[in-house]
DSSP file (Angstrom, degrees, kcal/mol; ACC not computed):
  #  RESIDUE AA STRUCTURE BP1 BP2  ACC     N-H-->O    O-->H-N    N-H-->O    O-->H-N    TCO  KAPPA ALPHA  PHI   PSI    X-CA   Y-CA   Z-CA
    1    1 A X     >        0   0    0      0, 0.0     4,-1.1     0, 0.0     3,-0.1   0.000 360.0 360.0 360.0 -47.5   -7.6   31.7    2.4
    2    2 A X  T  4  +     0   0    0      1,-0.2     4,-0.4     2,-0.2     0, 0.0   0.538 360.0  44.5  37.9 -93.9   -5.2   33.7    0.9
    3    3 A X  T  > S+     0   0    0      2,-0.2     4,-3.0     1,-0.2    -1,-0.2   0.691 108.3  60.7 -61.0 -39.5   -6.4   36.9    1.5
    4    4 A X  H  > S+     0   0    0      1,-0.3     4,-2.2     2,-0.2    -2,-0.2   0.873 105.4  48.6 -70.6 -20.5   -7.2   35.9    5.2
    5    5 A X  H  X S+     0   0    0     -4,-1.1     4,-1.4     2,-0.2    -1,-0.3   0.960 112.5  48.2 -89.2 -32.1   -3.4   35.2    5.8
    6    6 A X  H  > S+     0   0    0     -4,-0.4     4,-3.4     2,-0.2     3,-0.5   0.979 114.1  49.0 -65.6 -56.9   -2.3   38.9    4.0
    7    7 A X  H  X S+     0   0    0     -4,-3.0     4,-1.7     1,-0.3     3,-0.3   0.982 115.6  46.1 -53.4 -63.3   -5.1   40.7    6.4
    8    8 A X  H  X S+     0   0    0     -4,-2.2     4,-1.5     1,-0.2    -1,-0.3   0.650 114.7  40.9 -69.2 -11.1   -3.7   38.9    9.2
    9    9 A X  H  X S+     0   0    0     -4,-1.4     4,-1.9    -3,-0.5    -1,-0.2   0.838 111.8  56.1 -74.6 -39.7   -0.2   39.5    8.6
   10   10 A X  H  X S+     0   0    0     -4,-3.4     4,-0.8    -3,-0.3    -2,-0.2   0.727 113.5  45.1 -44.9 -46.3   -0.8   43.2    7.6
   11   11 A X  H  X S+     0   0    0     -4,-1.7     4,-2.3     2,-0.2     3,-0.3   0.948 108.6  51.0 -42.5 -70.0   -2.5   43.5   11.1
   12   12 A X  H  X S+     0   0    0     -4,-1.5     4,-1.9     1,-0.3    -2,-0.3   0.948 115.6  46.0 -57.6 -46.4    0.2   41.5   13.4
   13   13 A X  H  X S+     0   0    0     -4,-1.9     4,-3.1     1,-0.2    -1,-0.3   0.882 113.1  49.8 -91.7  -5.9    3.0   44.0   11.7
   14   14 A X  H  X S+     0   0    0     -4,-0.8     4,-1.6    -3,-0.3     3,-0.3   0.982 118.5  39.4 -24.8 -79.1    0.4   47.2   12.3
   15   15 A X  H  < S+     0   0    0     -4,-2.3     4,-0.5     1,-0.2    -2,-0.2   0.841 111.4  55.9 -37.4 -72.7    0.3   45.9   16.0
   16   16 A X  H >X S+     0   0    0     -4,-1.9     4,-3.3     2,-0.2     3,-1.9   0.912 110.5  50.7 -34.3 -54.1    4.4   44.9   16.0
   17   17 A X  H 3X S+     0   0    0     -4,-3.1     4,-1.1     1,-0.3    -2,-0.2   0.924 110.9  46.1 -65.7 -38.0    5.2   49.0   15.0
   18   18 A X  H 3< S+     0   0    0     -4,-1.6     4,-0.4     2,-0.2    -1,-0.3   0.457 110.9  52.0 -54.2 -10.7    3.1   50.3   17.6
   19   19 A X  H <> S+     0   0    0     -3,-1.9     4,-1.6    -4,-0.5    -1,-0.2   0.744 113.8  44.5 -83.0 -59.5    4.6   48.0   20.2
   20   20 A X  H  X>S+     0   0    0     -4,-3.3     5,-3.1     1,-0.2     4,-0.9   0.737 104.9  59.7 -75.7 -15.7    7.8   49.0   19.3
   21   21 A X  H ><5S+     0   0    0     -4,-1.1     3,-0.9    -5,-0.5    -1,-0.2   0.917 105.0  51.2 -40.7 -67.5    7.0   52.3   19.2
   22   22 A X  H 345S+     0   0    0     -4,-0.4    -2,-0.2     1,-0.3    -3,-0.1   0.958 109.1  50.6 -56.6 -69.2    5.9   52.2   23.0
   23   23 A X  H 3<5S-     0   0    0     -4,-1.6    -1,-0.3     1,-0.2    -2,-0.2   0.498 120.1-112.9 -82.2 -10.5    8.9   50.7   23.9
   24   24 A X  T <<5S+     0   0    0     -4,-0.9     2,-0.7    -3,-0.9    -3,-0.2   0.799  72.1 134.5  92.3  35.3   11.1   53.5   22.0
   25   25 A X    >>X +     0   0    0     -5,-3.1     4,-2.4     1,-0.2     3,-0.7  -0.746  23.0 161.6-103.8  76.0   12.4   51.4   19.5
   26   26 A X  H 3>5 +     0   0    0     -2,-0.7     4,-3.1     1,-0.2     5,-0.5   0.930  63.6  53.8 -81.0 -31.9   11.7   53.9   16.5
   27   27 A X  H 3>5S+     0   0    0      1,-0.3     4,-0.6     2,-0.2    -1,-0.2   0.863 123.0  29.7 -84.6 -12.9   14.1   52.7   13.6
   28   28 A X  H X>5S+     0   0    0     -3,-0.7     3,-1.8     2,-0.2     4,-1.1   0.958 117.5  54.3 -91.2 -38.2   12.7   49.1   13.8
   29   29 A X  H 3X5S+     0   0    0     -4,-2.4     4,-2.5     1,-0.3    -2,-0.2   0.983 119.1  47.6 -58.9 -50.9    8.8   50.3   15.1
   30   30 A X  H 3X<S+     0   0    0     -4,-3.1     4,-3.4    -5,-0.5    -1,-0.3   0.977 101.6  55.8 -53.7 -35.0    9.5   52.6   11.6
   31   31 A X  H <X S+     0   0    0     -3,-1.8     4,-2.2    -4,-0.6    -1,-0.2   0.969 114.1  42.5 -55.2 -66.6   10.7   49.9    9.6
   32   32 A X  H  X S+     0   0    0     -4,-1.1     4,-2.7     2,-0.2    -1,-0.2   0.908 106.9  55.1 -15.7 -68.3    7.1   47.9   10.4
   33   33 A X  H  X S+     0   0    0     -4,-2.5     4,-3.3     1,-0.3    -2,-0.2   0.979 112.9  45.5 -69.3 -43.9    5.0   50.5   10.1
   34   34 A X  H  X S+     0   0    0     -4,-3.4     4,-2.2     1,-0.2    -1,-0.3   0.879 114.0  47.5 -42.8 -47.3    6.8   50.8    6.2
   35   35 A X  H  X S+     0   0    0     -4,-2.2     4,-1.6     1,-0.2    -1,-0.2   0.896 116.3  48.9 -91.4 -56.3    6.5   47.0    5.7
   36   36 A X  H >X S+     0   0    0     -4,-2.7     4,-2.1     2,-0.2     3,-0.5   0.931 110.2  48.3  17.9 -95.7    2.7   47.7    7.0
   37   37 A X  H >X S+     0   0    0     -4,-3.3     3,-1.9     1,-0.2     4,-1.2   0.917 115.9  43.3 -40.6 -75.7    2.0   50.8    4.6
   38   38 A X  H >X S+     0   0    0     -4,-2.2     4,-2.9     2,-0.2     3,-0.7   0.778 108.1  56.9 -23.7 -53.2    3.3   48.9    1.4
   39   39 A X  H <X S+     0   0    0     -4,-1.6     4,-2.7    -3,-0.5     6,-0.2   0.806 111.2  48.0 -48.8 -35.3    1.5   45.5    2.2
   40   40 A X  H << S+     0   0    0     -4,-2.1    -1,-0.3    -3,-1.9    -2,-0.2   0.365 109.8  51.3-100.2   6.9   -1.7   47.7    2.2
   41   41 A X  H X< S+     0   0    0     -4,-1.2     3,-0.9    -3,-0.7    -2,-0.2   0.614 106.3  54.6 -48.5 -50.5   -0.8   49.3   -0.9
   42   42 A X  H 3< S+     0   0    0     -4,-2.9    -2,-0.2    -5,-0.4    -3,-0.1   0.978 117.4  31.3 -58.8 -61.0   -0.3   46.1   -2.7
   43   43 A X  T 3< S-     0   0    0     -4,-2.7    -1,-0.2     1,-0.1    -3,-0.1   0.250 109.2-112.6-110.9  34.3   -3.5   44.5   -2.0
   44   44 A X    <   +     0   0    0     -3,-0.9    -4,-0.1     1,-0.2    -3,-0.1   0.260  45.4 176.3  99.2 -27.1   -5.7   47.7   -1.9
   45   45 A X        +     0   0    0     -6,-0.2     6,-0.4     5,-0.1    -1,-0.2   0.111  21.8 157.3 -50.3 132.5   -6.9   47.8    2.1
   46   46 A X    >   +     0   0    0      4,-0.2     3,-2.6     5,-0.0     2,-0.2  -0.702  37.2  24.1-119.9-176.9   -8.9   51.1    2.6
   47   47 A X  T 3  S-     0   0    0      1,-0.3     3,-0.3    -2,-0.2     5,-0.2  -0.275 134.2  -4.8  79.4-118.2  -11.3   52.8    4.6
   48   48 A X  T 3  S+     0   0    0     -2,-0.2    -1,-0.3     1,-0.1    -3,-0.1  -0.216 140.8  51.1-100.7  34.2  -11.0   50.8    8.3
   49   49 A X  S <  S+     0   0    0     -3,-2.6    -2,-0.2    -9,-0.1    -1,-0.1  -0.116  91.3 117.8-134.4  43.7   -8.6   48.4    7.0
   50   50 A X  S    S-     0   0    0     -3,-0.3     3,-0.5    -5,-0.1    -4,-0.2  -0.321  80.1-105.9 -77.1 164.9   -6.6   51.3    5.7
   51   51 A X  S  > S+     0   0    0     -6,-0.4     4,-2.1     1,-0.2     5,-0.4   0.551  73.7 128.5 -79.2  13.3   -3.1   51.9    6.9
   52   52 A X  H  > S+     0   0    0      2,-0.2     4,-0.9    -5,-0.2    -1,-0.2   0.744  72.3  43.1 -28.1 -43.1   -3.8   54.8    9.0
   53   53 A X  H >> S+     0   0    0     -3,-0.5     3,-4.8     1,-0.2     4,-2.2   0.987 112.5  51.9 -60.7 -69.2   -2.0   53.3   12.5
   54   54 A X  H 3> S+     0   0    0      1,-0.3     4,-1.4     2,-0.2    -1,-0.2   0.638 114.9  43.8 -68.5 -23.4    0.9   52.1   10.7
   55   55 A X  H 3X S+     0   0    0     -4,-2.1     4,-2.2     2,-0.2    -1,-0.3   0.690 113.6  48.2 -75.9 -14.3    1.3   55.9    9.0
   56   56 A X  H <X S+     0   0    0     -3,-4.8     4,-2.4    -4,-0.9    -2,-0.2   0.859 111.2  51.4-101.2 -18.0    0.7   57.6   12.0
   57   57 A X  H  X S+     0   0    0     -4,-2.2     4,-1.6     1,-0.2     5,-0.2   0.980 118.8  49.5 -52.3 -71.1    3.7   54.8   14.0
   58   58 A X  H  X S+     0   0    0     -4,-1.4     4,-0.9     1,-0.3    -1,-0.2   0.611 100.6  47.1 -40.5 -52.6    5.6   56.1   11.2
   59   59 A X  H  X S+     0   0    0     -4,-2.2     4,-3.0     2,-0.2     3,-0.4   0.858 117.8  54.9 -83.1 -23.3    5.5   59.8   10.9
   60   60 A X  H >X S+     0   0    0     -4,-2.4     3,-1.1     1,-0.3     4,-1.0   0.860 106.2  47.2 -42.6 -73.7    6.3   59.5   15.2
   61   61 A X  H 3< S+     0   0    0     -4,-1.6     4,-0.3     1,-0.3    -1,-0.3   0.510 108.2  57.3 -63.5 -17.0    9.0   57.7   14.8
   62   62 A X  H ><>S+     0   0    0     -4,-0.9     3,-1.8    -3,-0.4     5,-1.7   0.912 116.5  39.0  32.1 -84.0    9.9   60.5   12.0
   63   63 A X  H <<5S+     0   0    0     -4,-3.0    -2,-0.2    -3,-1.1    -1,-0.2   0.510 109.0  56.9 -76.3   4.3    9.6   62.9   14.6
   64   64 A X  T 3<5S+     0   0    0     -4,-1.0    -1,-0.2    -5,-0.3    -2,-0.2   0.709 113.4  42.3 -90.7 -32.0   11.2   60.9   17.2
   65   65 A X  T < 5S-     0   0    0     -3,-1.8    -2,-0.2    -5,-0.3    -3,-0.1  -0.010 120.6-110.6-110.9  17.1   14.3   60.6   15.0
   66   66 A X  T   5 +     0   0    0     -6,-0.1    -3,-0.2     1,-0.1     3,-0.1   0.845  70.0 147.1  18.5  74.6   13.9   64.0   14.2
   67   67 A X    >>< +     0   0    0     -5,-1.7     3,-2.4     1,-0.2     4,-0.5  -0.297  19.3 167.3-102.5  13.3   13.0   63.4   10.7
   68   68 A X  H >>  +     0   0    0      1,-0.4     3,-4.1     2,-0.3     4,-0.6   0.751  67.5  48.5 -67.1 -74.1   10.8   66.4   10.8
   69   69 A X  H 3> S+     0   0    0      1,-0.3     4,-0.9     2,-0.2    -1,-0.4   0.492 107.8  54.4 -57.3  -8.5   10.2   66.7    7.3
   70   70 A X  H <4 S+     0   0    0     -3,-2.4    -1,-0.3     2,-0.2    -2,-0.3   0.456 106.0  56.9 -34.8 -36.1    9.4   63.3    6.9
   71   71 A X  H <X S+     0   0    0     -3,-4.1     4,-1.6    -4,-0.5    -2,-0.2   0.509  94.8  56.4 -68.0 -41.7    7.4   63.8    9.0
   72   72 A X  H  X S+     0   0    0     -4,-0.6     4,-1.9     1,-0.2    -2,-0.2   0.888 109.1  47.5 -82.2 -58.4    5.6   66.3    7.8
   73   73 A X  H  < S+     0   0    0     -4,-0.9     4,-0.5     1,-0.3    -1,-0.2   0.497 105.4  55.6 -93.0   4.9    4.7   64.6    4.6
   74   74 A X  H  > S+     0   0    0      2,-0.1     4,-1.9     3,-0.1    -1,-0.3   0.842 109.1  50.3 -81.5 -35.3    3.7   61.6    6.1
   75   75 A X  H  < S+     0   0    0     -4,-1.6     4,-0.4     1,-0.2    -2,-0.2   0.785 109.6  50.7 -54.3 -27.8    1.3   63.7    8.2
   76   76 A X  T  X S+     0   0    0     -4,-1.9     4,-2.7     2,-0.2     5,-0.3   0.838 107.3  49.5 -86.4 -27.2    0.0   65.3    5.1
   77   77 A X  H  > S+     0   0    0     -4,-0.5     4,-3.6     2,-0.2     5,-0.4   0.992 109.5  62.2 -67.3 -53.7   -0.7   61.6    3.0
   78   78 A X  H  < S+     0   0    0     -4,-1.9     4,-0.2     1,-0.3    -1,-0.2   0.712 112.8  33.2 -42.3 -24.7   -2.7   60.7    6.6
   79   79 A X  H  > S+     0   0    0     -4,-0.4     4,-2.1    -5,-0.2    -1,-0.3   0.840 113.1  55.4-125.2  -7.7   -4.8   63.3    6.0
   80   80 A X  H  X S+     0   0    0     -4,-2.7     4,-1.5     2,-0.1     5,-0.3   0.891 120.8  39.4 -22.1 -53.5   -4.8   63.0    2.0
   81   81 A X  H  X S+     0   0    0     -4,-3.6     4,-1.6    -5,-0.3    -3,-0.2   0.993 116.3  49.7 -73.8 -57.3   -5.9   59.2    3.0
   82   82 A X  H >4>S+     0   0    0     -5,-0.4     3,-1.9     2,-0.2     5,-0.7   0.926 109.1  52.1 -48.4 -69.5   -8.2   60.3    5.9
   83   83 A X  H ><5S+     0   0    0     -4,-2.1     3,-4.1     1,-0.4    -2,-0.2   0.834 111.8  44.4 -32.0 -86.1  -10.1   63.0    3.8
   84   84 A X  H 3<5S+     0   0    0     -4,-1.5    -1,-0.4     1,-0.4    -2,-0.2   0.644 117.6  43.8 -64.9  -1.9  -10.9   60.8    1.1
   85   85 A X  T <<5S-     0   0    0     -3,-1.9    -1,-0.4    -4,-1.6    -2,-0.2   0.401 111.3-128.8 -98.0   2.5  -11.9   58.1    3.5
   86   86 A X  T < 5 +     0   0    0     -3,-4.1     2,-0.5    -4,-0.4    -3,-0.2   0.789  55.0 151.1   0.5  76.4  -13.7   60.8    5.4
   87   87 A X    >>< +     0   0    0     -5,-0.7     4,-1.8     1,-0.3     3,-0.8  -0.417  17.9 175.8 -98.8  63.1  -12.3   60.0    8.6
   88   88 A X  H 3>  +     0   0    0     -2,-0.5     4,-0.9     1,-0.2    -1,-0.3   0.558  64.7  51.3 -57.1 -30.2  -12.6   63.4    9.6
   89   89 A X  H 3> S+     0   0    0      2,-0.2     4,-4.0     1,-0.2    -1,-0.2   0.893 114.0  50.0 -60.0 -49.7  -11.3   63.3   13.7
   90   90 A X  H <>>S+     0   0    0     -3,-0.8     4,-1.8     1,-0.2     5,-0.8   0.858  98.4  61.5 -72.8 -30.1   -8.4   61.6   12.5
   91   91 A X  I  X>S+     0   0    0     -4,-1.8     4,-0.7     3,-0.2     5,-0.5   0.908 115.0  39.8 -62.4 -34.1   -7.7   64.1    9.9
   92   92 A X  I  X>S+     0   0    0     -4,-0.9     5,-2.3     3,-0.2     4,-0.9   0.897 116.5  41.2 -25.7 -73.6   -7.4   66.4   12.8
   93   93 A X  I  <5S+     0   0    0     -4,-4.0    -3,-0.2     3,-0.2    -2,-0.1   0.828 124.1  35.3 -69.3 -24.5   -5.7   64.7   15.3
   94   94 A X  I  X>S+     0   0    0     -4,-1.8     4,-3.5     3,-0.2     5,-0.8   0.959 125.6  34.5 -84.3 -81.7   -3.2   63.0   13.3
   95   95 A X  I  X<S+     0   0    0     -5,-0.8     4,-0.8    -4,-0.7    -3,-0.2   0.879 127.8  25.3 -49.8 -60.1   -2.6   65.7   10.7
   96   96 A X  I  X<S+     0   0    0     -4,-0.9     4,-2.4    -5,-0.5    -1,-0.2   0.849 120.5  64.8-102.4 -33.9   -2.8   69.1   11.9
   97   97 A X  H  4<S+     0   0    0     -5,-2.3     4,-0.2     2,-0.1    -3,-0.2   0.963 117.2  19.3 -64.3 -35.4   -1.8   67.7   15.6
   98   98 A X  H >X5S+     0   0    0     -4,-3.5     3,-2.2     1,-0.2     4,-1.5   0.967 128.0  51.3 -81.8 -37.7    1.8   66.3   15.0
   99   99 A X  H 3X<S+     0   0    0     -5,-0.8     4,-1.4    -4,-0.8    -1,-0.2   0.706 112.5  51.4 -57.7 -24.9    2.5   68.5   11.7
  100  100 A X  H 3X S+     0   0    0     -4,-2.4     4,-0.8     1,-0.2    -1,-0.3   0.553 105.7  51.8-107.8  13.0    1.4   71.5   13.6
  101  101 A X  H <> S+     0   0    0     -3,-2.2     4,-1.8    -4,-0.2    -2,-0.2   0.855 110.0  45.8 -96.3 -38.1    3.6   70.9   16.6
  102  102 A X  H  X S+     0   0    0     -4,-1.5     4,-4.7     1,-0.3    -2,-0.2   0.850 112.0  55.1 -98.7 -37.4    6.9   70.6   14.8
  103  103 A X  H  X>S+     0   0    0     -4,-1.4     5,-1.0    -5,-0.3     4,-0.6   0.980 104.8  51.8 -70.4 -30.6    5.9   73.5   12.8
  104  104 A X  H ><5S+     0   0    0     -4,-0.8     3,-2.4     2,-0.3    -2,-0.3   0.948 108.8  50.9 -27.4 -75.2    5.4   75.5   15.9
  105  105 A X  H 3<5S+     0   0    0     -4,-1.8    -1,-0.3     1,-0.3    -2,-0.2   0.992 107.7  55.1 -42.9 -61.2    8.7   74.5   16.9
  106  106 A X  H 3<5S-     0   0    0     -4,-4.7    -2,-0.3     1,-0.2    -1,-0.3   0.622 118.4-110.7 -49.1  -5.6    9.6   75.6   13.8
  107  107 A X  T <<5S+     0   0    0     -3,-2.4    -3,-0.2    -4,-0.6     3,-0.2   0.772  80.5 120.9  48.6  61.2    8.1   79.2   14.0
  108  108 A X     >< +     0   0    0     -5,-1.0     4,-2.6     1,-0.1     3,-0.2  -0.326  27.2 146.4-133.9  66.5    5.4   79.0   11.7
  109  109 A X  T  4  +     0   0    0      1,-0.2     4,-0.4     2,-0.2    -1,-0.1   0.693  67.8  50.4 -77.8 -28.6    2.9   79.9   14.5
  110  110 A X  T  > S+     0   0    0      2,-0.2     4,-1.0    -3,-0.2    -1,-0.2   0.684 110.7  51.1-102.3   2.6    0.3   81.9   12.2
  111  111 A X  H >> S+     0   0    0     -3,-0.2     4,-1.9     1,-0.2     3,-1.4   0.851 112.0  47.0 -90.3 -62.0    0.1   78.9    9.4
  112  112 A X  H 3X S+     0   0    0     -4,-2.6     4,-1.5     1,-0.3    -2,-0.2   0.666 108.2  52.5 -63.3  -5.4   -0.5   76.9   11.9
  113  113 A X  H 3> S+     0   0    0     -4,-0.4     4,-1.8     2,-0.2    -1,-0.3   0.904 115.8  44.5 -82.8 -28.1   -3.0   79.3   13.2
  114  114 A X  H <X S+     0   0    0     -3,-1.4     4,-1.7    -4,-1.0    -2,-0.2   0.862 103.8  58.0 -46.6 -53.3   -4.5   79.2    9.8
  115  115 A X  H  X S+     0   0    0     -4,-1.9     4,-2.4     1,-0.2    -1,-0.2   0.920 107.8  51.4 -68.1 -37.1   -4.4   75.7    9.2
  116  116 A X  H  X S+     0   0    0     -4,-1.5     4,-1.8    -5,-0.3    -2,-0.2   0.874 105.6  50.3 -54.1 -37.2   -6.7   75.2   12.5
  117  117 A X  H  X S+     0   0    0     -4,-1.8     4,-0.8     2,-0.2    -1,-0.2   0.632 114.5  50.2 -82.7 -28.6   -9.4   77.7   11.7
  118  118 A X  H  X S+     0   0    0     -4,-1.7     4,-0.8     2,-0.2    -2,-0.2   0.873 115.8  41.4 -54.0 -54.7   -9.4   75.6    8.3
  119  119 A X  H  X S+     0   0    0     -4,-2.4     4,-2.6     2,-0.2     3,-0.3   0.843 105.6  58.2 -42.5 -58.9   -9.6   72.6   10.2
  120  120 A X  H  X S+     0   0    0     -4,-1.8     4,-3.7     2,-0.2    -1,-0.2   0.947 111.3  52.8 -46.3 -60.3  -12.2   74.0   12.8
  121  121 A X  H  X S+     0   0    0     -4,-0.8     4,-0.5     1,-0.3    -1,-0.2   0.641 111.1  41.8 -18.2 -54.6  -14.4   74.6    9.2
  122  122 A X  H  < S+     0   0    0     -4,-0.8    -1,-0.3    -3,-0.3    -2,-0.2   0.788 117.4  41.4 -94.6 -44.6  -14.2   71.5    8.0
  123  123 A X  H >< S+     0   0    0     -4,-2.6     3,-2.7     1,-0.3    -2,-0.3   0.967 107.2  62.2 -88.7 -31.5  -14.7   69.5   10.9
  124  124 A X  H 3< S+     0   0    0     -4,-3.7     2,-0.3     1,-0.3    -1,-0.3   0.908 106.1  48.6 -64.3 -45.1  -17.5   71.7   12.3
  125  125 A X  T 3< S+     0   0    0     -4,-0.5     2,-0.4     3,-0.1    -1,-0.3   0.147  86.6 107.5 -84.4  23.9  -19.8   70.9    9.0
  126  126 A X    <   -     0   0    0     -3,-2.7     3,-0.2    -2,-0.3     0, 0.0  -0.796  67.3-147.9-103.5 168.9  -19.3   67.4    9.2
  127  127 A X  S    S+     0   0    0     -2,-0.4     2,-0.4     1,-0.1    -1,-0.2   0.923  98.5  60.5 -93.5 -69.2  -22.4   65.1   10.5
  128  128 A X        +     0   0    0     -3,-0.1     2,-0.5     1,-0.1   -39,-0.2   0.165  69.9 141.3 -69.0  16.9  -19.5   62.6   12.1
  129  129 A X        -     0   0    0     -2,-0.4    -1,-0.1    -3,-0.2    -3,-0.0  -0.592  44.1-162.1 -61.9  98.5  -18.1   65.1   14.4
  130  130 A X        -     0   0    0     -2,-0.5     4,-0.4     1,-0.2    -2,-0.0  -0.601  32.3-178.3 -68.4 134.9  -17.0   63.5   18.2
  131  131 A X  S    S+     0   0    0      2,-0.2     4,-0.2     3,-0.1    -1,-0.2   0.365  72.2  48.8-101.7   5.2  -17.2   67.6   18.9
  132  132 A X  S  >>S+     0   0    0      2,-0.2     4,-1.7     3,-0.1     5,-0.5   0.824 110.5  56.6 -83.9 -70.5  -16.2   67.2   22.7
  133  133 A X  H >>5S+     0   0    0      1,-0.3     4,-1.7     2,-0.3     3,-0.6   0.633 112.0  34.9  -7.9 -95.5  -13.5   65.1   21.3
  134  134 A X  H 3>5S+     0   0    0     -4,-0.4     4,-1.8     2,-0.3     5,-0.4   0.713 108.8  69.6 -73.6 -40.6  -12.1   67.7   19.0
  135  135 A X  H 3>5S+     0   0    0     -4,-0.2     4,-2.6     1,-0.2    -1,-0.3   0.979 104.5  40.7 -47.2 -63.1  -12.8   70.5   21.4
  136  136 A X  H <X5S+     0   0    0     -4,-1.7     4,-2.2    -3,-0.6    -2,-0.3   0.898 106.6  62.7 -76.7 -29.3  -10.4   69.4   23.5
  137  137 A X  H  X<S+     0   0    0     -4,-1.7     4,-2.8    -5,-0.5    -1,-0.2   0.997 109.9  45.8 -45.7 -64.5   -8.1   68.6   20.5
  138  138 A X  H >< S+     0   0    0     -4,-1.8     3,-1.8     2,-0.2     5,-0.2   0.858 108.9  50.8   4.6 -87.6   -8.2   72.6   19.8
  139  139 A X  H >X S+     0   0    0     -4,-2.6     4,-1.4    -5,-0.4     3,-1.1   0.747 104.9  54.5 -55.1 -43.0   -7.6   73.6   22.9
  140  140 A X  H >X S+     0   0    0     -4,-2.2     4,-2.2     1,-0.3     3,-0.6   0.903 118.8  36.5 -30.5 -59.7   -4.5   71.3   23.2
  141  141 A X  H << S+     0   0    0     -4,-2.8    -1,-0.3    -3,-1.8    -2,-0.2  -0.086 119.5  49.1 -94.1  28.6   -2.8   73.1   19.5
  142  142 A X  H <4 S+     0   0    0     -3,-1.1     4,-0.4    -5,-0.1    -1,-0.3   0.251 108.8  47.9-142.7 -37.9   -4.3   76.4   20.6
  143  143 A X  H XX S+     0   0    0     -4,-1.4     3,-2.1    -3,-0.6     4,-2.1   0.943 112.4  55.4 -80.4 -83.9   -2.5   75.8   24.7
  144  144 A X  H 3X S+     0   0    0     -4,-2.2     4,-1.8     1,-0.3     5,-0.1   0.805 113.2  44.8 -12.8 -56.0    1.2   74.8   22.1
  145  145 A X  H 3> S+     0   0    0      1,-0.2     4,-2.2     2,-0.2    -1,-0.3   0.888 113.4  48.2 -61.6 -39.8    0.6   78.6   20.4
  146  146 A X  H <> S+     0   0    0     -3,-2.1     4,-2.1    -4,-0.4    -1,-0.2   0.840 115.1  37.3 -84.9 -35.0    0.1   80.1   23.3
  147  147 A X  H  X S+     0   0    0     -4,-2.1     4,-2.8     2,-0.2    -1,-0.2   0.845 117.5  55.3 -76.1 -19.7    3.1   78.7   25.2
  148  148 A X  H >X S+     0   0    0     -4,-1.8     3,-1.5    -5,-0.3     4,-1.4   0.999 106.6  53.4 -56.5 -81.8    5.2   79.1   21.7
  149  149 A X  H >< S+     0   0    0     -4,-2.2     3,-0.9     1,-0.3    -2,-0.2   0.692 110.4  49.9 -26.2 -80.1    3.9   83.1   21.8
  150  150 A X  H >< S+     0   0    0     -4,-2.1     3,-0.7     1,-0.3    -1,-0.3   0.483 104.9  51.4  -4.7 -70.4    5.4   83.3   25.4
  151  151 A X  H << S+     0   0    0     -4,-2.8     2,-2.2    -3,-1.5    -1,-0.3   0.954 110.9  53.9 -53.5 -66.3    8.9   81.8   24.6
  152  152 A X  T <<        0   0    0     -4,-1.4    -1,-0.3    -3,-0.9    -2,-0.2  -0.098 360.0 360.0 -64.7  36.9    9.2   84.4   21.7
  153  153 A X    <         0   0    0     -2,-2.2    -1,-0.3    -3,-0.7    -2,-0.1   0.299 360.0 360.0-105.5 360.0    8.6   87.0   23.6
């Protein structure tokens, strides 16, 4: 009984950061997602009742609050976590999509070009690859470089 009341609190405060999230309330939506991450540290949740949502509410509101490098390493535990869970799509979109926009901003256009073509690798040789799905992820971080190039010209 126990357990059921942890899972379900662990859920509702998932649910609460993303809510607040939407509404643009980053410091508490972050604050959640924290209280979130920990809870599911404490009693172990992996896999699909890992914290993946509540990390990825977290490094936004990171970037929202321009937190960049915070940001950045929360995006890099999400795909630490993902990988071993082999969530491969999410290690994409999550990882190499927010982490590689802020570096972009940052002008570090040809690791990030790197880190896609790594990406591309990995996901391509996986069995559980959505690959329309991740095509259009691509094309998205690929469209970011391109408009990036522009501006620095």
């Amino acid at each position: 009984m126990e357990n059921t009341r942890s899972i379900v609190a662990y859920h509702i405060g998932c649910m609460t950061s993303l809510t607040l999230w939407c509404q643009g309330r980053f410091f508490e939506a972050a604050e959640f997602a924290s209280i979130a991450i920990t809870q599911a540290e404490n009693n172990g949740y992996s896999g699909i009742a890992g914290p993946f949502d509540a990390m990825l509410v977290l490094s936004r509101c990171e970037l929202e609050l321009s937190q960049l490098n915070q940001s950045i390493e929360t995006s890099n535990q999400i795909e630490r976590k993902a990988e071993s869970a082999r969530h491969v799509a999410l290690v994409f979109h999550v990882s190499t999509g927010t982490r590689s926009r802020i570096q972009i901003t940052q002008g570090l256009i040809t690791h990030v070009v790197d880190v896609i073509s790594r990406t591309t690798g990995k996901t391509q040789t996986s069995a559980n690859t959505q690959s329309t799905r991740l095509d259009h992820r691509y094309d998205r971080c690929f469209l970011a470089l391109r408009f990036k190039r522009l501006e620095t010209r």
